[in-house]
N, C-alpha and C positions, 0 to 999 in steps of 0.2 A: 508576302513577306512582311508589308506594314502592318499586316492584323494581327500578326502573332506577335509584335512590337508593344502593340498596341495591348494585347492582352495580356504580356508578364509584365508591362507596365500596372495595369489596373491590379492584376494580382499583387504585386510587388506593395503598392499601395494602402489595398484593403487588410494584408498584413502587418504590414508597419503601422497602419492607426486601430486598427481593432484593439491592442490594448490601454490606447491611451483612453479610446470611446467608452471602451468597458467600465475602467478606472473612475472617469468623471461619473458614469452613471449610478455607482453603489453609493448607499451611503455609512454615513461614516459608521462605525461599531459602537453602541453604548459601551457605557465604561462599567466592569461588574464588580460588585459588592463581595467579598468574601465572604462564607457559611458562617458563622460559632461554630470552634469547634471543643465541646463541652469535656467529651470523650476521648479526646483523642488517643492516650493510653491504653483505654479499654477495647481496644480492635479485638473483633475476634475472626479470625480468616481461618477458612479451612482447609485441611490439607489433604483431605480422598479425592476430589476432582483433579487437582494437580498433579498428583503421587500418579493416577488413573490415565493424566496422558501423560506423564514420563515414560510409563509403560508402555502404554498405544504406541508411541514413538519408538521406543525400542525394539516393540515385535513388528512393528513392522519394518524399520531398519534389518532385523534379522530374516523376516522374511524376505524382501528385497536382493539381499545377498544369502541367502542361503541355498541350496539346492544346486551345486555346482558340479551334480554326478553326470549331467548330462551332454560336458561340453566334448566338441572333438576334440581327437586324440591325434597328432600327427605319428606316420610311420617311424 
């Protein structure tokens, strides 16, 4: 009985400081410079990939539910 005491103590332990241990060991993030941005107006984003999975999305929404000839029929 003292060893299993003994072990959700050590577990107990090793959880409650692994993130402080973690924490001290990163270091800290440079600081980043924003792009130019010269363009910014001039985006040109396309719209067939998108438009391509609205679609995907909906046929397969539709096939998902569709096909409901199959269910039982109580008497």
């Amino acid at each position: 009985m003292k060893l299993n005491s003994v072990l959700a103590a050590g577990a107990a332990l090793s959880l409650a400081t692994a993130p402080v241990v973690a924490q001290a060991a990163t270091a800290p993030a440079p600081s980043r410079d924003g792009a130019e941005m010269s363009n910014a107006e001039n985006l040109r984003g396309g719209f067939i990939i998108p438009l391509i999975a609205v679609v995907a999305i909906l046929l397969g929404i539709l096939a998902a539910t569709g096909g409901d000839d199959d269910l039982p029929h109580s008497p």
